[in-house]
C-alpha positions in Angstrom: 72.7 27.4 -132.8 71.9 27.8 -129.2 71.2 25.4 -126.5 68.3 26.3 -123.6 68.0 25.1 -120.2 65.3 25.5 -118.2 65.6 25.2 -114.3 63.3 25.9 -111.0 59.5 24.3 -112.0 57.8 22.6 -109.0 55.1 21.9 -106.6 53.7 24.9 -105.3 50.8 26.0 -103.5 48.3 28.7 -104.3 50.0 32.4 -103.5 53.2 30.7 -103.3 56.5 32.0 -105.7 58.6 30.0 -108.0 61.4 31.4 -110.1 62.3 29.8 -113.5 65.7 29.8 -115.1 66.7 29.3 -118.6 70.6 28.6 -119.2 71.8 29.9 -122.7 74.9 28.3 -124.3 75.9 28.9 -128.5 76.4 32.6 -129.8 75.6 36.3 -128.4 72.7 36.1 -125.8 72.0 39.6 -126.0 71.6 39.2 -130.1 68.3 37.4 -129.0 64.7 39.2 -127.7 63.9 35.7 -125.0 60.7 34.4 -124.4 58.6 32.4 -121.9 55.7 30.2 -122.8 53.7 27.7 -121.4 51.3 24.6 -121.7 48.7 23.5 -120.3 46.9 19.8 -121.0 44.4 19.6 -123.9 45.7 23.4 -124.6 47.5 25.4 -127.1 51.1 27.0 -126.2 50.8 30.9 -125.5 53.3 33.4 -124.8 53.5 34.1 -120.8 56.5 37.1 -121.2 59.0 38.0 -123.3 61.8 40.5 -123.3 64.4 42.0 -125.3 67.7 41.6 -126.0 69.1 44.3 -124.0 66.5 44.0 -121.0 65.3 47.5 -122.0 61.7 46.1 -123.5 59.2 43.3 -121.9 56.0 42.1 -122.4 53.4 40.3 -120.0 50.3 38.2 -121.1 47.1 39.8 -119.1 47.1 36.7 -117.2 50.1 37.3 -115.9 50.6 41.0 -115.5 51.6 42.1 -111.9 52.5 38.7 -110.7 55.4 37.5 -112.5 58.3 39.3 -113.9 60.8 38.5 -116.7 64.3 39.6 -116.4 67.7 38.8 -118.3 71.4 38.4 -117.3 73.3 38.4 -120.3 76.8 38.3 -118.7 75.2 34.8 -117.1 73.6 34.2 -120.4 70.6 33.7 -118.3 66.7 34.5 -118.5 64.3 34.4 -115.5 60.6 34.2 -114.8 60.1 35.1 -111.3 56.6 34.2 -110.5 54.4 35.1 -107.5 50.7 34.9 -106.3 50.6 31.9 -108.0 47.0 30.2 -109.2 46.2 26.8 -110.1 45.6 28.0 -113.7 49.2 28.8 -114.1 49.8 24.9 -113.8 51.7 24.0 -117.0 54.7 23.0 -118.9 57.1 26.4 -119.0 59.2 27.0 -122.4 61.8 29.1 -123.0 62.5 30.4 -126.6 64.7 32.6 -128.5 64.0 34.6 -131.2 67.3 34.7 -133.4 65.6 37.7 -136.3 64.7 40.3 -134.1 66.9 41.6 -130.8 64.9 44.6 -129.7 61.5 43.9 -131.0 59.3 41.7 -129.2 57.2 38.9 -130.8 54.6 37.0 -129.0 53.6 34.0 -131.2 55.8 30.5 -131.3 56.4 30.4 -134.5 58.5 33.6 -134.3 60.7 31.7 -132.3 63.8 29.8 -133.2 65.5 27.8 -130.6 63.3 26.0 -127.4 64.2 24.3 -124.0 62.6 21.5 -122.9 60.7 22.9 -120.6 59.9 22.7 -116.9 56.9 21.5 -115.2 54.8 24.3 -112.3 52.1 22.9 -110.4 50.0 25.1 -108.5 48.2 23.0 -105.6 44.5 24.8 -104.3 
């Protein structure tokens, strides 16, 4: 079993930053590829980033690409999402998630995903 945290959500204005934590407690961090979702009202969750368990391996949503980055500390046990240049379309509810089957392959969907914080809400003010 593991337990997620998530940290850092806010008020932020247009091409402002925000970083996002997620605290891990349970078993082996690094035995789980991490991911970072959101949602938005009225929509469906979708994967925002993702990386492996060693760090080596990430993955960005389109939407996303060259603005925010994911990174992992696993002697903290910690995931981040630092996110800059934000938009008022990246207003939502951020998730973290860990996938528990695979370590170094990266999934993108929720369902591959075990174990879920309880999320942190970004607004992005025009």
């Amino acid at each position: 079993q593991v337990q997620l945290v998530e940290s850092g959500g806010g008020l932020v204005q247009a091409g402002g930053s925000l970083r996002l934590s997620c605290a891990a407690s349970g078993r082996t961090f690094s035995n789980y590829a991490m991911g970072w979702f959101r949602q938005a009202p009225g929509k469906e969750r979708e994967v925002v980033a993702a990386v492996s368990g060693s760090g080596r391996s990430t993955y960005y949503a389109d939407s996303v690409k060259g603005r925010f980055t994911i990174s992992r500390d696993n002697a903290k046990n910690t995931v981040y999402l630092q996110m800059n240049s934000l938009k008022p379309e990246d207003t939502a509810v951020y998730y973290c998630a860990a996938d528990r089957t695979y370590i170094e392959y990266i999934r993108k969907q929720t369902y591959d995903y075990d174990y879920w914080g309880q999320g942190t809400q970004v607004t992005v003010s025009s």
